[in-house]
Every structure is written in C-alpha cells, then in structure tokens.
VEXFIPA-100487 format. One record per residue: residue in one letter; z, y, x of N, C-alpha, C in turn. Coordinates in steps of 0.05 Angstrom, whole numbers, plus 32768, in hexadecimal, padded with zeros to 4 digits. Layout:
AZYXZYXZYX
...
// end
This chain:
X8239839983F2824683B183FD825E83B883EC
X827183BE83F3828B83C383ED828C83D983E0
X827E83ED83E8827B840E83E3826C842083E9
X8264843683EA8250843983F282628441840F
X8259844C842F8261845C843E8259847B8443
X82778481843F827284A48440825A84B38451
X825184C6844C823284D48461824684D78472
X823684D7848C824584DF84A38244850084A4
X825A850B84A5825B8530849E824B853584BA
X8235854984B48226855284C88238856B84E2
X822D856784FF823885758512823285938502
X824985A084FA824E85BB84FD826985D3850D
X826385E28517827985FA851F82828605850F
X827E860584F0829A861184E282AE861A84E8
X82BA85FE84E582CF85FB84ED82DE86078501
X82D6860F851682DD8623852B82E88640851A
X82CD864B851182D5865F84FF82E6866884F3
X82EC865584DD82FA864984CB8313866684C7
X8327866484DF8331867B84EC8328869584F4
X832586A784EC830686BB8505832086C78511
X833786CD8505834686D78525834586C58539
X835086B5853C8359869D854E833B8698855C
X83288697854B830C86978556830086AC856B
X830786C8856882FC86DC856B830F86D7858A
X832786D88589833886D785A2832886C585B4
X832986A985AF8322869085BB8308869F85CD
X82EB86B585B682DF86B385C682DA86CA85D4
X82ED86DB85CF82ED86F085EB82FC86F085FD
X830E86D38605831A86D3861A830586BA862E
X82F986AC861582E5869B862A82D086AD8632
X82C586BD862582A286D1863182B586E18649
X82CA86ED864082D086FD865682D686F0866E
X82E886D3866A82F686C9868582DB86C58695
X82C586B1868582AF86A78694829E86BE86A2
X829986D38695828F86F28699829C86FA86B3
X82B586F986B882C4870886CF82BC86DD86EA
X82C186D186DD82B586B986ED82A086B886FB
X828B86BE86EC826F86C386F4826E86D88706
X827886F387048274870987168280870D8733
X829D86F9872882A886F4873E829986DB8755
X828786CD874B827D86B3875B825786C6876B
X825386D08758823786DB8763824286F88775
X826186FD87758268871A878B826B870B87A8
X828186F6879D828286E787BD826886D787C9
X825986C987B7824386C487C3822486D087D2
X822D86EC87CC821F86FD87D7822C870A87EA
X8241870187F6824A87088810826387218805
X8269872187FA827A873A87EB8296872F87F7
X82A6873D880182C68740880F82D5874187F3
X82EE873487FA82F5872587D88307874987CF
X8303875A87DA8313876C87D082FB877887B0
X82E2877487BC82CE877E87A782D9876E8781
X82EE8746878782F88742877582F7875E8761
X830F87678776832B877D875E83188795874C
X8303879C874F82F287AC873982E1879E8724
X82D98783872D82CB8772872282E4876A8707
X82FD87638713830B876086FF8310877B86E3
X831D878786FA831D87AA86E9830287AB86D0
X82E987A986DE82CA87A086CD82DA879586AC
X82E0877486B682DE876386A582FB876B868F
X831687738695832487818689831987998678
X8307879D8684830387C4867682ED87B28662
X82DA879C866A82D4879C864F82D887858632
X82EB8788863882FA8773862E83018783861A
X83158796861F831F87B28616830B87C285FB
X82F587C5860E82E487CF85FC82D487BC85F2
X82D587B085E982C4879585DB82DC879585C4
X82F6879785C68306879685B4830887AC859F
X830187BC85A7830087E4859B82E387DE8587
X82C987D2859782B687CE858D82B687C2856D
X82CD87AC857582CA878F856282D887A2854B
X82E487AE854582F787C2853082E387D98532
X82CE87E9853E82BA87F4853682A987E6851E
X829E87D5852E828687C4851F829887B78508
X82A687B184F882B687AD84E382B587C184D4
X82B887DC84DC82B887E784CB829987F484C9
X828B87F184D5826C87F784D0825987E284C3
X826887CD84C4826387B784AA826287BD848E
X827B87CE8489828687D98470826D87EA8467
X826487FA847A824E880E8471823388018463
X82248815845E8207880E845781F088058471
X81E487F3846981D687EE848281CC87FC8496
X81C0881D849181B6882A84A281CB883C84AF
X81E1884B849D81FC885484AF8207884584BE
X8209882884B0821E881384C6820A880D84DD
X81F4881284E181DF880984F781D588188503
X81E2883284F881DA8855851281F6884E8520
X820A8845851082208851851A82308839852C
X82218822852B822D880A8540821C880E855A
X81FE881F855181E98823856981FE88378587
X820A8849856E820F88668574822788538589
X8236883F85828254883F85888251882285A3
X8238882285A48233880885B98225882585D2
X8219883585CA8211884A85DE822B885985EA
X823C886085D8825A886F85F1826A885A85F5
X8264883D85EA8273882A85F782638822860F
X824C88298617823D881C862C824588328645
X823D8851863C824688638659826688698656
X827E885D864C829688618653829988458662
X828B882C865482968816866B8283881F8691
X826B8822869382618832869C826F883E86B9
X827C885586A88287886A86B682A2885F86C5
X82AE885186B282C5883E86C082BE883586D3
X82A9882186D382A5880A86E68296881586FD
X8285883286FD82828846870E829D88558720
X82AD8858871682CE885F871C82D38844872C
X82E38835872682E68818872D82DC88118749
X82C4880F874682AD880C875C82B4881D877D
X82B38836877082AB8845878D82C9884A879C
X82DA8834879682F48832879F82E8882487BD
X82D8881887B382D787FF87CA82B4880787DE
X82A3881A87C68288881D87CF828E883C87E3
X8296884F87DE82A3886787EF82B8886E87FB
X82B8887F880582D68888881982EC88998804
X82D488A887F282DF88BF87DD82E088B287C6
X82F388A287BA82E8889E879C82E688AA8788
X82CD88AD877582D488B9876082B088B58751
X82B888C38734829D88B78729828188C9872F
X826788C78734825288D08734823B88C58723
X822B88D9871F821888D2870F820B88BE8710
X820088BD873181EC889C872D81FC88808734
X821A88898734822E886B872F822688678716
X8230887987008229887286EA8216886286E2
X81FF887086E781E6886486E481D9884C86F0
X81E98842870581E6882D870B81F5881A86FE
X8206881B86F38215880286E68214880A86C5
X81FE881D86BC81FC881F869F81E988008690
X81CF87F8869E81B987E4869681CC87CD869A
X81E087C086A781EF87A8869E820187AB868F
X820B87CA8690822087BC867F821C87CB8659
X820587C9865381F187D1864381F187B5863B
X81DF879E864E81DE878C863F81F58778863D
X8213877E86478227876E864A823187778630
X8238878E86288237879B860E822A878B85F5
X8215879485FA81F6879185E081FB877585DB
X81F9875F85F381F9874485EB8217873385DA
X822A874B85E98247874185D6823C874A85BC
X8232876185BB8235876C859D821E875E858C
X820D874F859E81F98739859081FD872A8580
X8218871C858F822B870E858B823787078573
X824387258570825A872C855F824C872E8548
X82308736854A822C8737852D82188718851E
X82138709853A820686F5852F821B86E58522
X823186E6852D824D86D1852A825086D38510
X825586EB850A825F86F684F1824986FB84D7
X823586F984E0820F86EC84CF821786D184C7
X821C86C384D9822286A784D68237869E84C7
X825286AC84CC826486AD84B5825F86B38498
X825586CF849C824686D2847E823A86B8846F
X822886B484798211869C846B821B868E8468
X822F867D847E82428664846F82528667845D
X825D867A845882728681843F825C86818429
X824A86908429823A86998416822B86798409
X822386668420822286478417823286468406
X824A863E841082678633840B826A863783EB
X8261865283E58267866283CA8250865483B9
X8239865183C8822A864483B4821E862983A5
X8238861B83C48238860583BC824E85FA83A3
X8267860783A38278860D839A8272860F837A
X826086288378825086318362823B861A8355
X823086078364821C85F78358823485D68352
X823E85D18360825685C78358826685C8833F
X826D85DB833C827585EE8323826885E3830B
X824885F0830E822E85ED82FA822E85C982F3
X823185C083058227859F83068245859A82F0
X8259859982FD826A859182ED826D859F82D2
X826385B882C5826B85C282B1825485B68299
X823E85AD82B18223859C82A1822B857F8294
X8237857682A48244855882998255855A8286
X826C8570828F82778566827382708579825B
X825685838261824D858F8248823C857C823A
X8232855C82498223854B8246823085378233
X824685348242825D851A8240826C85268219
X82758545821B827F854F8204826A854B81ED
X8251854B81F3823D854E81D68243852D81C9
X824C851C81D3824D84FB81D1826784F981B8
X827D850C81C08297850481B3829585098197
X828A85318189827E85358170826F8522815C
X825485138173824785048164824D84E8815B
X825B84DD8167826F84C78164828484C98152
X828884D8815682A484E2813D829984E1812B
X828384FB8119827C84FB810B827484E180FC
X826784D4810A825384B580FD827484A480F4
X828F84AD810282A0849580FB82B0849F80DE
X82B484B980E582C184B980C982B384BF80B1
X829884BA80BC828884B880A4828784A38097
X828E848A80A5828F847080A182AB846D8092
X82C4847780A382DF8475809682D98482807C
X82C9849A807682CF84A6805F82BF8491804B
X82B28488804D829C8469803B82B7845C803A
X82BC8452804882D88439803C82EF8446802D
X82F08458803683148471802982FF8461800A
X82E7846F800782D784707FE382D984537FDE
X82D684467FEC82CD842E7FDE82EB841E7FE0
X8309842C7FE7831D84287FE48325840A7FF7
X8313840F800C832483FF8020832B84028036
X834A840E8025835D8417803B836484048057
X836683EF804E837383DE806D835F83E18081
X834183DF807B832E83E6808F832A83FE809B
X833384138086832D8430808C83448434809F
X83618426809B836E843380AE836F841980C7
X8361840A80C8836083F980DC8346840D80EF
X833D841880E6831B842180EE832E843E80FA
X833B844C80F78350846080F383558461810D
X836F84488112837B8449812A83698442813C
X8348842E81498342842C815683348445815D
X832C84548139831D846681578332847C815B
X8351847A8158835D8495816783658483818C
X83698466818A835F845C81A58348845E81BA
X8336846881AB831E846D81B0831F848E81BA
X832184A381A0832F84BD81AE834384C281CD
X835084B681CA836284B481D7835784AA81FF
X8345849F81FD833F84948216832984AA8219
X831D84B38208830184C88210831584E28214
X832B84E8820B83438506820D834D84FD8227
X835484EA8230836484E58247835184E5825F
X832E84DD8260832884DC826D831985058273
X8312850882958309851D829D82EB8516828E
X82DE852E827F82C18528827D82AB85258293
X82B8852482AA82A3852382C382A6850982DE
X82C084FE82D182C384E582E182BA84CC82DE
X82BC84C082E982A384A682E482B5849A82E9
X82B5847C82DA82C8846682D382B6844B82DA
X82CF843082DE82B7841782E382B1841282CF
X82A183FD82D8828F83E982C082A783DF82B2
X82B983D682BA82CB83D382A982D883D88295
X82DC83F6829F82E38407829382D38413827A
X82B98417828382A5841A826D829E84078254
X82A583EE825F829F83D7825282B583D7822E
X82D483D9824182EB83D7823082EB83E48220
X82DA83FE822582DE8414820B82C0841681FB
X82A0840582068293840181F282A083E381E2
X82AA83D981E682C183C781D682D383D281C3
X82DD83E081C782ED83F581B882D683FC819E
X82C0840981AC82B2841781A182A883FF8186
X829083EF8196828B83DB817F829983D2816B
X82BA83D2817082D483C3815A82D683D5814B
X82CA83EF814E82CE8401813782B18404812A
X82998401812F827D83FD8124828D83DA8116
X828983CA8124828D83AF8119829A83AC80F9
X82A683B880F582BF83C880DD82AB83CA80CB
X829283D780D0827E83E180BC826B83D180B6
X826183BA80CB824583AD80D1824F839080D0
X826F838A80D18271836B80D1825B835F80E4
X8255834D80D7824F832D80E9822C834080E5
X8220835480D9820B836080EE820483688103
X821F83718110822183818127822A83698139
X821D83598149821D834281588222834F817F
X8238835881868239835881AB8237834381C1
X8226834C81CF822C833281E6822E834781F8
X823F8332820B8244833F8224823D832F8240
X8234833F824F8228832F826A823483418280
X8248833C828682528350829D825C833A82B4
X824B834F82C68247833C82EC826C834382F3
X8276833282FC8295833683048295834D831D
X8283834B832C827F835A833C827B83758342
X826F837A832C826783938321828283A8830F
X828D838F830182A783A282FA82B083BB8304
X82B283BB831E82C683D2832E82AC83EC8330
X828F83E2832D828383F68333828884148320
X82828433832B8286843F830E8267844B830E
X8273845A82FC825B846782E78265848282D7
X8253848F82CD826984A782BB826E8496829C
X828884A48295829484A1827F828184A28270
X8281848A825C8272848F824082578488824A
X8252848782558235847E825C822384758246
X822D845A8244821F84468236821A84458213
X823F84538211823C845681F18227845981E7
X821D847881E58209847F81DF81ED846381D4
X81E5845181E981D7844081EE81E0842881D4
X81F9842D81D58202841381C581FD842281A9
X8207843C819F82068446818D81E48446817F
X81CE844D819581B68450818B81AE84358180
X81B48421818F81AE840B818F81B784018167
X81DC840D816C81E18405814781C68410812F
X81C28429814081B2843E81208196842A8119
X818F84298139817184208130816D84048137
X818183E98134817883CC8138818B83C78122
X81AB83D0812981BF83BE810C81B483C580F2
X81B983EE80F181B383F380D0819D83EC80C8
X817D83E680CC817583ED80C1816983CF80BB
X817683BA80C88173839F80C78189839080B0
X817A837F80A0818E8371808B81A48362809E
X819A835280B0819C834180BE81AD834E80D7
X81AF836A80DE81B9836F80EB81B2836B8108
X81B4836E812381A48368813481C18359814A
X81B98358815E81D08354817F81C88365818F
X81E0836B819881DF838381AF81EE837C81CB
X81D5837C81E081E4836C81FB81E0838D8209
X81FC837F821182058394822F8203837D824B
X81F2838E825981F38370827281F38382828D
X8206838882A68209838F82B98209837982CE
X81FA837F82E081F7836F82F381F583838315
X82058372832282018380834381E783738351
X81CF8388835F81BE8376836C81BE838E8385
X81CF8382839D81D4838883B481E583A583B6
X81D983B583B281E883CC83B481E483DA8399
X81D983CE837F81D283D8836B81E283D9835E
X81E583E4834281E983DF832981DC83DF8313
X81CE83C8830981BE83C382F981C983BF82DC
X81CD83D082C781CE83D382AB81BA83CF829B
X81C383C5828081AE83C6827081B883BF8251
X81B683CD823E81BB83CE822581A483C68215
X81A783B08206818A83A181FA819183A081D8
X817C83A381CE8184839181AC816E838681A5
X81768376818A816483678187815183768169
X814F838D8164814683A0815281298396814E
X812083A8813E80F883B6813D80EF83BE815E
X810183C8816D80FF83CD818480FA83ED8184
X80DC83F7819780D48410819880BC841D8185
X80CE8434817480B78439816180B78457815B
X80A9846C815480AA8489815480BE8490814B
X80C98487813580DF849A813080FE84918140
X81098478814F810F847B814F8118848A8176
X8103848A818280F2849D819580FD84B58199
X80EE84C2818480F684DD8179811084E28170
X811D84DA8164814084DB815B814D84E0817B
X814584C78187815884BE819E814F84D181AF
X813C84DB81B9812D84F581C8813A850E81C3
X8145851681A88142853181A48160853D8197
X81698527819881918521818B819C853381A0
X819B852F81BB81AA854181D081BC852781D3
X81C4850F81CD81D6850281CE81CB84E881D0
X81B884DF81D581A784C781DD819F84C981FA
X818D84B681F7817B84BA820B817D84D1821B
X817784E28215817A84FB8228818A850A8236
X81A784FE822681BE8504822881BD84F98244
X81C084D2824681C084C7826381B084C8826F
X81A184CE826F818984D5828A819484F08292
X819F8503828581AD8524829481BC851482A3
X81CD8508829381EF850082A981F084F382BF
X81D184E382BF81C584D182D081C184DF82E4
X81AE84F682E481A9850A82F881BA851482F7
X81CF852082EF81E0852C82FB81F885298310
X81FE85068308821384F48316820084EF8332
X81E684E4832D81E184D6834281C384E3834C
X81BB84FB8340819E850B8353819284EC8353
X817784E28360816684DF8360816E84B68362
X818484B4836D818F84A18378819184878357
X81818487834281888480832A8167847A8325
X816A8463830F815984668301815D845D82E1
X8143846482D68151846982B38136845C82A7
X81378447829A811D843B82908124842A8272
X81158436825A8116842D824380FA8413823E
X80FA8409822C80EC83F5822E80E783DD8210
X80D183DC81FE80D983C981EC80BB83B181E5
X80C9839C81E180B4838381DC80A6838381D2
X8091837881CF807E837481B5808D836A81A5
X80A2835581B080AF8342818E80C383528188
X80C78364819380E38373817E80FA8377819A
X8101838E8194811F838E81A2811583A381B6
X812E83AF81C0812B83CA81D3813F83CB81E7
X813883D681FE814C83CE8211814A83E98227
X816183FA822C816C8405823C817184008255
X81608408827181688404828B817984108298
X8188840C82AA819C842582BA819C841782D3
X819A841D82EB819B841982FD81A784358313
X81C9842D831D81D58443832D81DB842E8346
X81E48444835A81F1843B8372820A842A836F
X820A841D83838229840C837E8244841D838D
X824A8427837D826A843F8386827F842D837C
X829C8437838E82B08427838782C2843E837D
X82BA844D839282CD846A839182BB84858379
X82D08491836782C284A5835882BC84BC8367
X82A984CB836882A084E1838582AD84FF8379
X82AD8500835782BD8518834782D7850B8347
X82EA8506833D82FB85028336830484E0832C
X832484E28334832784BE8326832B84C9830F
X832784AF82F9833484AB82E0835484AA82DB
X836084B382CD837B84A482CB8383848D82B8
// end
C-alpha cells in the first residue's frame, strides 16, 4: 500500500448551517412556499373556486411575516434565563397565534360572507391550525438552533482535546532534549579534563548538528525512517567519540520503509538505553542493531543489543526516568491510539530488544517537517 486512504468524512448537514443567515432565509422561503403549495393543492382539490387561492396566499404571507417577528423574539428570549426565556417565548407564540388567527379570520370572510369583517367564531375557527403552523415552526427554530449549539460546542471540544494531544507530545518529545544534553556535555566536559581538545570540539560541533535538527524540527511532527535513521547516526558519531570500537552499529533498513514516518526522536531514546546498559557496563562493549522492515501495511522496528539483556535495575531506571520506555509508549498512544504496538523482550543468552510496530503513513497527519 502506498498510503494509508483518507476515512471517508461521514454524511453530515453542517455545512448548510455553516451560514445561519443564508440558512435561516433558504428555510423560510422553502416551509412557507411548500406551506402556501400544500394549501393551495388540498383548496382546489376539494372543489374550492380558485378565487379561495387569494386568502390562502394572504394566510401564507401573513405568516411568513410573523414567523420573522417571532425569529428576533425567540433570540432574544435565548439571552434570558431558562424559565423567563420559556414564559416569555410561551407568552409570544400565544398573541402570535390569535393575531395570525384574527387575520386569516379577516382574509377569509371576504370570500365566506356578503359583509366582511372579523367575528368571534372566525377566529376560533382558524386558531387550532394555525397554533400548530406556529408551534411546529417554533419547534423548529429551536431544535435548529439545539443542534447548532451542540455542534459548535463538539467543535470546541474537539479543538480543545486536539490542543491537549498536541501540548502532550511535545511535552513528551521536550523531556528527551535536557536528558541528552546533559549525558553529552558531561562527556565533553571528561575530555575538556583529560585535555582532548580535538575530540571535545569534534564531539562539539556534532552535537550543535544534532541541536540544530531537534530546534528546527516541530515537537509534534513525525518524520521518515529516514529521517529518523540520519539523525540516530548523528546521534551514535557523537556517543562513538566516547565508546570507540565498543560502541559497534548495524543497520538493517528495508528500502521500502524509508518514506514511512513516525514521531521525531522516537528511537533515540532506545538507542541511548541500549548505550547505558549493554556498551558501559561491558569491557567489551556490546552492538546495537536498528532493523526496520515493511510487512504489508506495517512498520516493523526494532532496536536490539547484544548486552546482559533484561535485569531489575535496569527495568526500573528505564520505567521511572520519564524518558525511556515510558516516554515511547505515551508518544505511541498519542500519535497512533490503539493502532500500535510496543513490546520489550530479552534472551536467556544475553541481549535486549525493543519492538515497535506502526501503520504504514506516507503523509504526516500533524504537520510536515521542514
């Protein structure tokens, strides 16, 4: 597989919203047109002489009208506390119900009497529809705008956990740079004493090359294998400085796998634990394989040495540093949720070995590198 393919974005109406003027128009000229549609198709089909149209329209105008008065009511009874804003939208859908009402009672007896004009049980006859022609817009209006709410209110909290995720990584990725530093110029300051300068400032400039690529990079973007590779290279040529021909690298990297990424710094860590507890504490010094391999849609890592392997203390160190082990398994879950796996592992004859297994990505999902 080339990459992974993007989720297909799920059917939603957002987007409609998106606008709520442009929205709000769109949908009171469709409820109303179809509204005056409907009344007009069930007048003539009940035998109705097309003059009955011209009040039916008058109807659908007048509440159009007041559906608009409403919509700037209920806005500002939003503003209120729930039980004022909910006496007082009750209160403002009741004289919006007997003025449309009374209209459409007016309207009416143009065409139903000889005398027109309004009476009580006109009224009352056209109060129970247009009660619920009312009630159901204003159903409407406030479910629309429920629904608005909650999606924004998502939006914010996705936003917000977004935020959290990323301020987690590079609070993960930053604990790596201190501890690294520290262990190097503790090393440069051993040679400054033992007055060898050409190494100290050879050891100098790699690791401000070294600086320099961890300053340039975002703490939350993920880089290829490649990329990861070149700078535990980096990294080793400045350990190597200290450990000579103890500190033994091999490298096994699948060509294929190159372009995959991963987060920044990943591996260091792995390579670094690997120096404390197989190079130092061995006369002999140990080898340390980096081996990446693609198996179908995988990415299969693994950092090995040839040490004492797994033993309590150095368990415990690497457990409880904030900058081991624990360190990549956070960044692990945090880059890739559940989609990962993380497995340590050591021989009976000696030696310890680091698993990583991620998805095969081409594209970084935070941010590129520069």
């Amino acid at each position: 597989m080339a990459t992974l393919s993007p989720a297909r974005a799920p059917f939603t109406v957002r987007p409609f919203f998106e606008n709520k003027a442009r929205a709000f128009w769109a949908l009171q000229a469709v409820g109303w047109g179809g509204y005056l549609l409907l009344r007009g198709v069930v007048a003539i089909s009940n035998g109705f002489s097309l003059e009955v149209i011209i009040p039916i329209i008058v109807e659908a105008i007048v509440g159009y009208c007041i559906t608009l008065l409403l919509s700037a009511l209920y806005g500002y009874c939003r503003t209120l506390a729930s039980v004022p804003g909910t006496l007082l939208a009750m209160a403002m859908l009741t004289l919006s119900t007997i003025l449309y009402a009374t209209i459409n009672a007016f309207s009416f007896s143009f065409i139903q009497t000889d005398v027109p004009g309004i009476t009580l049980t006109g009224v009352i006859g056209f109060l129970f529809i247009n009660f619920v022609v009312l009630a159901g817009w204003s159903a409407l209006y406030y479910g629309i705008n429920f629904f608005i709410v909650v999606e924004n209110q998502i939006d914010e909290m996705r936003a917000l956990e977004l935020q959290a995720s990323s301020a987690q990584l590079a609070m993960l990725r930053y604990q790596l740079n201190p501890h690294f530093l520290f262990n190097t110029l503790n090393s440069i300051s051993t040679l400054v004493l033992l007055k060898e300068t050409q190494r100290a400032n050879a050891m100098l400039s790699r690791l401000s090359s070294f600086l320099r690529y961890t300053l340039a990079n975002e703490p939350t973007a993920h880089v290829t294998v490649l990329q990861e590779v070149e700078t535990l290279k980096l990294y080793l040529e400045i350990e190597k400085m200290r450990f000579e021909d103890r500190l033994r690298p091999v490298w096994d990297i699948d060509p294929r796998a190159e372009k995959a990424r991963l987060p920044s710094l990943l591996l260091q860590p792995l390579v670094e634990n690997a120096i404390k507890y197989a190079v130092t504490p061995q006369e002999e010094g140990a080898e340390i394989c980096v081996r990446v391999r693609l198996a179908g849609e995988r990415v299969q890592i693994a950092v090995s040495d040839t040490g004492p392997g797994l033993h309590e203390a150095r368990q415990s160190v690497s457990l409880s540093t904030g900058v081991g082990l624990t360190n990549i398994r956070e960044r692990l879950a945090q880059s890739f949720g559940p989609d990962q796996r993380f497995e340590t592992r050591s021989t009976p004859a000696g030696g310890f070995s680091v698993e990583i297994e991620i998805p095969f990505q081409l594209e970084d999902v935070n941010r590129e590198v520069p």
